[in-house]
FIZA-208742 format. One record per residue (C-alpha): residue in one letter; x, y, z. Coordinates in steps of 0.001 Angstrom, whole numbers, padded with zeros to 6 digits, always signed. Layout:
<recs>
AXYZ
...
</recs>
This chain:
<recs>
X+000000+000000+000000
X+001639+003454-000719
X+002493+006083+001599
X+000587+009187+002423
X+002026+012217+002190
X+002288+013891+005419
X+000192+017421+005813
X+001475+020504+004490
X+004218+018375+002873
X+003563+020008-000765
X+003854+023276+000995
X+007163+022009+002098
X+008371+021017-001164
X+010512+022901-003255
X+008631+024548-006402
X+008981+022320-009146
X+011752+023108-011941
X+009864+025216-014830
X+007590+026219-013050
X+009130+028636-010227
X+006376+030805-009582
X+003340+028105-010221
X-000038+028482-007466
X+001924+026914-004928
X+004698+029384-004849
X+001768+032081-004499
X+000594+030417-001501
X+004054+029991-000129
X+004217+033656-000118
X+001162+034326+001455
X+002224+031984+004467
X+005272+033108+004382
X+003518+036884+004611
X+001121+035626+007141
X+003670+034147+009634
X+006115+037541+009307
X+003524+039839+010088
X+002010+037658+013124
X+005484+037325+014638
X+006062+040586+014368
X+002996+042428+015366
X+002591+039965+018365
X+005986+040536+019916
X+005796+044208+019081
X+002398+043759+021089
X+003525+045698+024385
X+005073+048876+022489
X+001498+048752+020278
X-000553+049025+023771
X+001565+052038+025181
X+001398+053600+021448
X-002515+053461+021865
X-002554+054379+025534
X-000739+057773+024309
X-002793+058478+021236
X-006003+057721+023156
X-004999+059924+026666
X-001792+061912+025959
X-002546+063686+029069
X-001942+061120+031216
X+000458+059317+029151
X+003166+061588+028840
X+006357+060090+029787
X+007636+058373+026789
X+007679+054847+025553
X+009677+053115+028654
X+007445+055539+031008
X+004197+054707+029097
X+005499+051005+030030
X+005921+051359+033467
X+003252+053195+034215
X+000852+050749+032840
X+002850+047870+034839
X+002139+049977+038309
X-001750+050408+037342
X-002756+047662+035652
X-000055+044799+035956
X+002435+043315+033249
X-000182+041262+031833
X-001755+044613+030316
X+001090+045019+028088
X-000250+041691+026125
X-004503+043154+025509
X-005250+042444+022758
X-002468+040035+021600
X-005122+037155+020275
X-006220+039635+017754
X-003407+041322+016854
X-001569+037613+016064
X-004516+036370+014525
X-005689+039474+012799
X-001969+040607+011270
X-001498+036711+010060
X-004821+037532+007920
X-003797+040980+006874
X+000439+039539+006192
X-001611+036218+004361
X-003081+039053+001619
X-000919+041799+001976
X+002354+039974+001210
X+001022+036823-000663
X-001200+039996-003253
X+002069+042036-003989
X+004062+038791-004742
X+001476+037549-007325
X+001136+041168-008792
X+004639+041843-008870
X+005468+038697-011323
X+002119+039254-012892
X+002997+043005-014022
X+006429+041024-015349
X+004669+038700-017720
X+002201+041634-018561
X+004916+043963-019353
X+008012+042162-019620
X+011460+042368-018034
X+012722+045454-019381
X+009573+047412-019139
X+008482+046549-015282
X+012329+046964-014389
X+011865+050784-015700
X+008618+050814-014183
X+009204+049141-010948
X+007954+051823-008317
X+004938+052160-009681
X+003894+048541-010048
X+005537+048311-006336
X+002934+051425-005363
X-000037+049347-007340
X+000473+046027-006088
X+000511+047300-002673
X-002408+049087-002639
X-004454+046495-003896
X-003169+043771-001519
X-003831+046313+001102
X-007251+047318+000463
X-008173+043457+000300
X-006007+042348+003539
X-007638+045628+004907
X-011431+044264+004695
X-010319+040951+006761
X-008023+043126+009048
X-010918+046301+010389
X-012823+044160+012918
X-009707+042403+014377
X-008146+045328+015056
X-011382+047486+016023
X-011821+044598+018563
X-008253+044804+019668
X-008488+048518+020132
X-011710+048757+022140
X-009909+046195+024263
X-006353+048603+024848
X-009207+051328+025442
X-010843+049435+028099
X-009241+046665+029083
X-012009+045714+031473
X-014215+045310+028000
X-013929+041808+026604
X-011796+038488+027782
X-010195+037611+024556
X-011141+037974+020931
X-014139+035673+020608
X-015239+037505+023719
X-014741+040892+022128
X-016556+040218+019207
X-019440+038957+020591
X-019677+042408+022872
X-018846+044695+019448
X-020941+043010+017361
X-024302+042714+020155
X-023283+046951+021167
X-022551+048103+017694
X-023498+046045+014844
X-021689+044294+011726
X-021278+049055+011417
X-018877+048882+014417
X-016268+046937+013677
X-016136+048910+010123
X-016314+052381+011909
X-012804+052698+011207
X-012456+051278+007732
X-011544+054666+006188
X-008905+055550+008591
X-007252+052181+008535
X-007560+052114+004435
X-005797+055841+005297
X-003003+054668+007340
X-002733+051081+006378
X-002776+051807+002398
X-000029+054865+002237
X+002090+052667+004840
X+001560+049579+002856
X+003129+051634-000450
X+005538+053519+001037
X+006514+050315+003103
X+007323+047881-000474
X+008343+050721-002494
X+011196+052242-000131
X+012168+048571+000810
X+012489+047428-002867
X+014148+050479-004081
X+016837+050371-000745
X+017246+047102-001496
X+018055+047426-005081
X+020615+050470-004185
X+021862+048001-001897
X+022554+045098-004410
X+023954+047278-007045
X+026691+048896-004400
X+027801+045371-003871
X+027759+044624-008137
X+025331+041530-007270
X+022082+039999-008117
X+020600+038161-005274
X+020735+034932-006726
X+024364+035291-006604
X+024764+035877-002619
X+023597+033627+000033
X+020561+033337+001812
X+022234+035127+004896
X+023480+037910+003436
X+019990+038282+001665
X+018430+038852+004468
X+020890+041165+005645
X+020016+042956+003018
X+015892+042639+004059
X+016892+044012+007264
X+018644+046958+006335
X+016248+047854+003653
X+013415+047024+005967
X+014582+049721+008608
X+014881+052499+006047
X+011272+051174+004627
X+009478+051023+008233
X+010588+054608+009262
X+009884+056660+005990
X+005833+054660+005978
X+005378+055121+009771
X+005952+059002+009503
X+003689+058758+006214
X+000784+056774+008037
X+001117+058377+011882
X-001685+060938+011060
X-004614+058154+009809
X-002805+055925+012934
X-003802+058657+015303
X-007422+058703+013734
X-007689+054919+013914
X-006746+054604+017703
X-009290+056970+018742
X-012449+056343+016102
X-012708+052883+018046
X-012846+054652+021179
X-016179+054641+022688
X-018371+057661+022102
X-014756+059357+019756
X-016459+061792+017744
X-019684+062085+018584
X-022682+059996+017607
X-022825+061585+014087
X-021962+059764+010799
X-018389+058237+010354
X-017212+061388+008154
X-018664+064142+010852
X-016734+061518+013965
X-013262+061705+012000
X-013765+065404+011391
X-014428+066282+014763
X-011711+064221+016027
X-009313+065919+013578
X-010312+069183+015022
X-010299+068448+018567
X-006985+066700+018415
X-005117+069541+015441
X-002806+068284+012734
X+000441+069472+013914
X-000807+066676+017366
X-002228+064110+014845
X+001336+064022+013073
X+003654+063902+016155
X+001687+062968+018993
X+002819+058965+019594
X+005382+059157+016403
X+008822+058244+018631
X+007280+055445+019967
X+005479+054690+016120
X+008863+055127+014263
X+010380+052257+017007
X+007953+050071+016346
X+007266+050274+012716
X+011243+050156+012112
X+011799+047190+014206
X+008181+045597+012812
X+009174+046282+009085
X+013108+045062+009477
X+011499+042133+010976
X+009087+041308+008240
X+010837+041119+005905
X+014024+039309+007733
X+011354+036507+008594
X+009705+036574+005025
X+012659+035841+003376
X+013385+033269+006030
X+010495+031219+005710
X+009949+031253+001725
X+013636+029952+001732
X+012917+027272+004705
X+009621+026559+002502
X+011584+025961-000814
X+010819+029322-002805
X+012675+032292-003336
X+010846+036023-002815
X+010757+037571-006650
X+012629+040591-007501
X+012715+042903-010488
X+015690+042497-013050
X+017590+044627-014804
X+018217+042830-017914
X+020960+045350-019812
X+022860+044785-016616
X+025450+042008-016705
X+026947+041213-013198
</recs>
């Protein structure tokens, strides 16, 4: 009698010769996507807390990232720092599952569209495209996780876990509340999401062509080396780009944020009461930290796992250039 393949073993397998970027190395990428952004976002989970904490009450918050810290420690224990973990690990794995796994497949799909030359000369805008679309979808899935996991930072006496929290939002506010802050996470998420791919790709590009090599002729370590670096440039430039909508986000889940007018009117009056020059810098240090860190991260542990899985992450080639 033959053997049965053990689970996930064809996700395991290396892509089969020919046919390098067939539906399985698609789905590589989105696990691959999906596990980055869960690791991340999970063990960035304390920093993400104080970061609310401050946008939500700057008043009382007002001592910095390692003061926001302690000061939650002393009030509310050191569990606090971890509300909300269950859905921001479950919610970011959905969002990383789209968000990476859609810009893959649109990346190499521009490629056969275009062609080599072409999408190498045209490579920050398909970067800007393909992330904006993989955003907006990842986006839909991602809204009520992290409406659930804000409510939760806002009152942490609200809900006992996700399932917990979503049975309170949904019987309080409807299928409406956990979309009442769809437009501010499609504002910070979708910017961050562009600027994030396109600064990373083009760093990393500089990067390779200081050192006179292609990726496929340096080793998987120095690769992501190169992820790393790239990714710390990337995460900085899209959390300064994305703080404002960030600001917005943390406090439209609020309870009662706003007003009790229509979404618009809520983020309007929020905007006022709050002022740009506060929306921009209020919480940034603390954002710029963990968005650096997060980003590096990501794409360190991207790279990592499409090489553990057998598959390669694509990149745009230049092909006048001989190495």
């Amino acid at each position: 009698m033959p053997s049965q393949p053990l689970p996930g073993a064809a996700l395991l397998a290396p892509s089969p010769a020919g046919t390098k970027y067939d539906l399985m190395h698609y789905i590589k990428g989105a696990a691959a996507g999906g596990i980055c952004c869960s690791i991340t976002h999970g063990a960035l989970c304390p920093v993400d807390v104080v970061k609310t904490r401050v946008q939500l009450d700057p008043v009382k918050y007002n001592s910095g990232l390692v003061g926001g810290m302690r000061q939650v420690v002393a009030e509310e224990g050191a569990m606090a720092l971890t509300t909300g973990l269950g859905a921001t690990a479950f919610g970011y794995f959905v969002q990383g599952w789209f968000k990476f796994g859609g810009v893959e497949l649109l990346k190499i799909k521009a490629v056969e569209a275009l062609g080599e030359e072409k999408a190498w000369n045209n490579k920050v805008p398909i970067y800007l495209g393909a992330a904006a679309a993989a955003e907006f979808i990842a986006d839909i899935f991602l809204c009520p996780l992290e409406a659930v996991r804000i409510r939760s930072v806002s009152d942490p006496d609200f809900c006992d876990g996700l399932a917990d929290g979503f049975g309170k939002m949904l019987k309080a506010d409807g299928i409406g509340g956990f979309y009442a802050g769809f437009l501010p996470i499609l504002a910070k998420q979708v910017p961050y999401t562009m600027a994030k791919f396109a600064v990373q790709g083009s760093a990393a590009d500089a990067i390779y062509s200081s050192m006179g090599k292609s990726p496929a002729e340096l080793s998987s370590g120095t690769n992501v080396g190169v992820s790393l670096t790239s990714g710390v440039i990337a995460g900085v430039a899209a959390a300064i780009i994305s703080h404002p909508a960030d600001t917005l986000l943390s406090k439209i889940n609020k309870a009662g944020a706003g007003g009790d007018g229509p979404m618009m009117s809520r983020l309007l009056n929020i905007a006022k009461e709050v002022g740009f020059v506060n929306l921009c810098t209020v919480g940034l240090l603390p954002r710029c930290v963990m968005i650096g860190t997060l980003t590096a991260g990501q794409f360190g542990i991207f790279d990592t796992v499409m090489n553990a899985l057998g598959a390669s992450k694509f990149h745009f080639h230049d092909p006048n250039e001989k190495h």
